[in-house]
Z-matrix of the N, CA and C atoms (Angstrom, degrees):
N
C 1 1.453
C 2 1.524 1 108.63
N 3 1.070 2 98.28 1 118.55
C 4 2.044 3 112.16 2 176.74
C 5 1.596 4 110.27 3 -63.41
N 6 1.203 5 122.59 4 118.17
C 7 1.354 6 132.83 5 179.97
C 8 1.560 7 104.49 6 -90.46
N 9 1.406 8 118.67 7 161.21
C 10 1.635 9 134.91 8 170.42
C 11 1.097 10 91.70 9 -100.19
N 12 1.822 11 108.22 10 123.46
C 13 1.307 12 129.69 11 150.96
C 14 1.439 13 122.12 12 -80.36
N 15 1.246 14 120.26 13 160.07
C 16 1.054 15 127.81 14 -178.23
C 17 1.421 16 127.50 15 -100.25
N 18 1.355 17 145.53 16 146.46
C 19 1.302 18 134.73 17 159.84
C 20 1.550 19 107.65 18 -21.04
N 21 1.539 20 116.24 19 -66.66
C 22 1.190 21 111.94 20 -150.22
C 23 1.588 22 104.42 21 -69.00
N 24 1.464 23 110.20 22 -38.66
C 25 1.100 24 112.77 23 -175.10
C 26 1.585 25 130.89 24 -65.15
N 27 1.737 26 109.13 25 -1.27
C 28 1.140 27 121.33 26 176.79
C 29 1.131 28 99.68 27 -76.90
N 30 1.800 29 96.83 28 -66.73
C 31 1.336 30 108.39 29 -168.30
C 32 2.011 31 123.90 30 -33.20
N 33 1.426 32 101.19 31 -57.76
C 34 1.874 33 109.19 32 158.93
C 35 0.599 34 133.19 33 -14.06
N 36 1.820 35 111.76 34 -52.56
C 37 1.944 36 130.79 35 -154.56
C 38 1.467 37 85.28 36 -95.13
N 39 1.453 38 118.59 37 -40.34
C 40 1.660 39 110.74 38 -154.92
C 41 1.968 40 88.46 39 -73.54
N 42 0.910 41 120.32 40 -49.23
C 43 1.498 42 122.58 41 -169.50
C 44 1.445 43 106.86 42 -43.44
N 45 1.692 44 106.12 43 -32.87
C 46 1.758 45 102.73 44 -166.74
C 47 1.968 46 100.25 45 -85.97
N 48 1.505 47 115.99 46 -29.96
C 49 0.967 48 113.06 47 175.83
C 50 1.380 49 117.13 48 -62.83
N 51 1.415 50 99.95 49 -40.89
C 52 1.654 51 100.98 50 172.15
C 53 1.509 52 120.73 51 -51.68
N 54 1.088 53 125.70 52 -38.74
C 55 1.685 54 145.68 53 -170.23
C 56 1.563 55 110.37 54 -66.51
N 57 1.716 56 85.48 55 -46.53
C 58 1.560 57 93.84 56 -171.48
C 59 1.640 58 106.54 57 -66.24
N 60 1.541 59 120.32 58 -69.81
C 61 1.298 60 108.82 59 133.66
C 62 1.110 61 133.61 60 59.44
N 63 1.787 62 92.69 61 -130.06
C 64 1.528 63 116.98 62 150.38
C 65 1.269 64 120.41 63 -13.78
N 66 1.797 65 120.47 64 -61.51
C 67 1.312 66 133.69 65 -161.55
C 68 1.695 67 122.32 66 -83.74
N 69 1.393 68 88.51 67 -14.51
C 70 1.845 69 113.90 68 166.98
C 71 1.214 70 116.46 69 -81.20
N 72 1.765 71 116.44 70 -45.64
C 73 1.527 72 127.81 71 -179.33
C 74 1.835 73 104.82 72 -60.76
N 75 1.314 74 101.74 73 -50.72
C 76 1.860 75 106.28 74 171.71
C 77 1.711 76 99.78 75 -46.73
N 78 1.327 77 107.63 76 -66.97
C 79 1.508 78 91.51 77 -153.85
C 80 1.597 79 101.83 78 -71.02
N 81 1.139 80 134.95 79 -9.24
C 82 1.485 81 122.77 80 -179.71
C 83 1.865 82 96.10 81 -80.03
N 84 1.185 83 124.69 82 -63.60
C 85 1.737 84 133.07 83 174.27
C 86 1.412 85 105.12 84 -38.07
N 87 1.403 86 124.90 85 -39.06
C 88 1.473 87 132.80 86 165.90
C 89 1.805 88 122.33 87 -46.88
N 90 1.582 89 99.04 88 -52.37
C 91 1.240 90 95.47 89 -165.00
C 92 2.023 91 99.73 90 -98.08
N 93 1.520 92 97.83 91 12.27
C 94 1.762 93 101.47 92 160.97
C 95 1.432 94 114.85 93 -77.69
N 96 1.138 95 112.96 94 -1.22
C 97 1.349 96 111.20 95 -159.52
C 98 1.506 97 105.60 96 -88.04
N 99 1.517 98 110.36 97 -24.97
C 100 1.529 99 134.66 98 -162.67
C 101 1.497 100 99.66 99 -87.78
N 102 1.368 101 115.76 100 161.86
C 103 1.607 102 127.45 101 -172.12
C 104 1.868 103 92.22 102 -85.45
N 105 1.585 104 124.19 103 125.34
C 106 1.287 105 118.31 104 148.87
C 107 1.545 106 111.49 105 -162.25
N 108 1.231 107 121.43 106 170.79
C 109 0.934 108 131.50 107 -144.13
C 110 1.440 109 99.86 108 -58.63
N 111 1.419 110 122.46 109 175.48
C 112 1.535 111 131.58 110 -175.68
C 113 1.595 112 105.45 111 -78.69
N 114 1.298 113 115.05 112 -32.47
C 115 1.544 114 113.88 113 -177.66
C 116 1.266 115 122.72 114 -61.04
N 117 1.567 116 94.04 115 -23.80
C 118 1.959 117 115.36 116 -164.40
C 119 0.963 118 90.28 117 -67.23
N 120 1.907 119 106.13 118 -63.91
C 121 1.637 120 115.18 119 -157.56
C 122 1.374 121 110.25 120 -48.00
N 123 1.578 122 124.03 121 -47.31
C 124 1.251 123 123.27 122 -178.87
C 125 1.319 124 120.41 123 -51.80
N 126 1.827 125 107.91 124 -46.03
C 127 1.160 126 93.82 125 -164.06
C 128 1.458 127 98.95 126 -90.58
N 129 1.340 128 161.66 127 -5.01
C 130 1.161 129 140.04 128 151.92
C 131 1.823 130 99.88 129 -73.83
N 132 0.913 131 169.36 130 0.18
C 133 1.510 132 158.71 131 123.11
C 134 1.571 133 98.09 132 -17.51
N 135 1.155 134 111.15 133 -71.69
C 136 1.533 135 131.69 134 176.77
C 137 1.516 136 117.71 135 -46.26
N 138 1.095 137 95.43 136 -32.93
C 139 1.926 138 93.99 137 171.41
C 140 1.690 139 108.32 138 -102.10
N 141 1.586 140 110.99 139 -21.40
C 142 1.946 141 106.78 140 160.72
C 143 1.855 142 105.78 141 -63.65
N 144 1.111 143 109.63 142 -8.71
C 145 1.181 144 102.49 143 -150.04
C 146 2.134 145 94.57 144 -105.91
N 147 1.071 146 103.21 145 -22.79
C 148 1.493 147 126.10 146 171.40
C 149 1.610 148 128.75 147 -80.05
N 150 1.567 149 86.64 148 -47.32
C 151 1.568 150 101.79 149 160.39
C 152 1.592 151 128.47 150 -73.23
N 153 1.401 152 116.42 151 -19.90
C 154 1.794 153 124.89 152 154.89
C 155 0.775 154 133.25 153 -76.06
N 156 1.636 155 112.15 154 -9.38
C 157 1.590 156 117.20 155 -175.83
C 158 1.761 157 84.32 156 -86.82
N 159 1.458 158 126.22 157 -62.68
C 160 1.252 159 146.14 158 -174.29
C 161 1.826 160 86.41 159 -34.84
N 162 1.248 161 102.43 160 -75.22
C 163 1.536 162 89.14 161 -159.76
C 164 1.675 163 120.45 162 -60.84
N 165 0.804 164 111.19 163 -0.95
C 166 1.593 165 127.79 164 -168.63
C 167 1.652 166 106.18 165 -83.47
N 168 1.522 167 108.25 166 -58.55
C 169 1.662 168 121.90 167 141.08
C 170 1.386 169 109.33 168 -23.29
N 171 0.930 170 106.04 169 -96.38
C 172 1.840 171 102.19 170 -171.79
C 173 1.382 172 147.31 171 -59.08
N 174 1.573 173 78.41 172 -6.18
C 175 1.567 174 95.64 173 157.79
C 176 1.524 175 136.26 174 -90.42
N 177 1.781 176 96.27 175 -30.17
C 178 1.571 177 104.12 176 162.79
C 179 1.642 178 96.37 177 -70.17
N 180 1.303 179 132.34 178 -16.44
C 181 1.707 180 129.90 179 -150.42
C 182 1.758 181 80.01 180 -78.51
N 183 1.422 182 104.53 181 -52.15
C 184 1.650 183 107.69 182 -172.46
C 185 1.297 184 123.63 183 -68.12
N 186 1.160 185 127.23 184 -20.95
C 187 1.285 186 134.90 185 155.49
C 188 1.320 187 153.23 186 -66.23
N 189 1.786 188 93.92 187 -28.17
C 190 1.765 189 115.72 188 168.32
C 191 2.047 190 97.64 189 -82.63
N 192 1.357 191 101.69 190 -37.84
C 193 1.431 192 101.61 191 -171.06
C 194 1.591 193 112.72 192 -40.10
N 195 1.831 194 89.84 193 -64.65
C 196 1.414 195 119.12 194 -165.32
C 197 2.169 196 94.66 195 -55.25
N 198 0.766 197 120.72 196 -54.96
C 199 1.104 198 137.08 197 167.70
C 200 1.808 199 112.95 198 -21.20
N 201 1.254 200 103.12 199 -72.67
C 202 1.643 201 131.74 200 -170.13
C 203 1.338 202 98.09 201 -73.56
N 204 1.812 203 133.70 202 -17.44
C 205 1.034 204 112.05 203 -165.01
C 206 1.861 205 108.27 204 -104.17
């Protein structure tokens, strides 16, 4: 059975997604720092580049919330 969320309660979940995130974007920018092959770099470029769109989302997500509530 589907429950009604709340403003606030969006707002919460989106904050922790945001965090988590955050703490994924470090360790991917982290391990750019290291020598590896060109394919890597690309393809984690490609997932920094996936993960900003994502966080960008949840930050307007946190902002209309905080907003509405």
């Amino acid at each position: 059975m589907a429950t009604r969320m709340t403003s606030d309660e969006i707002h919460a979940a989106s904050l922790v997604h945001l965090g988590i995130l955050d703490e994924f974007i470090r360790v991917v920018e982290s391990k750019m720092d290291t020598p590896m092959a060109p394919f890597l770099r690309d393809s984690l470029s490609d997932l920094l580049g996936n993960l900003a769109e994502q966080r960008e989302t949840y930050t307007t997500l946190t902002e209309n919330t905080s907003l509405a509530a």
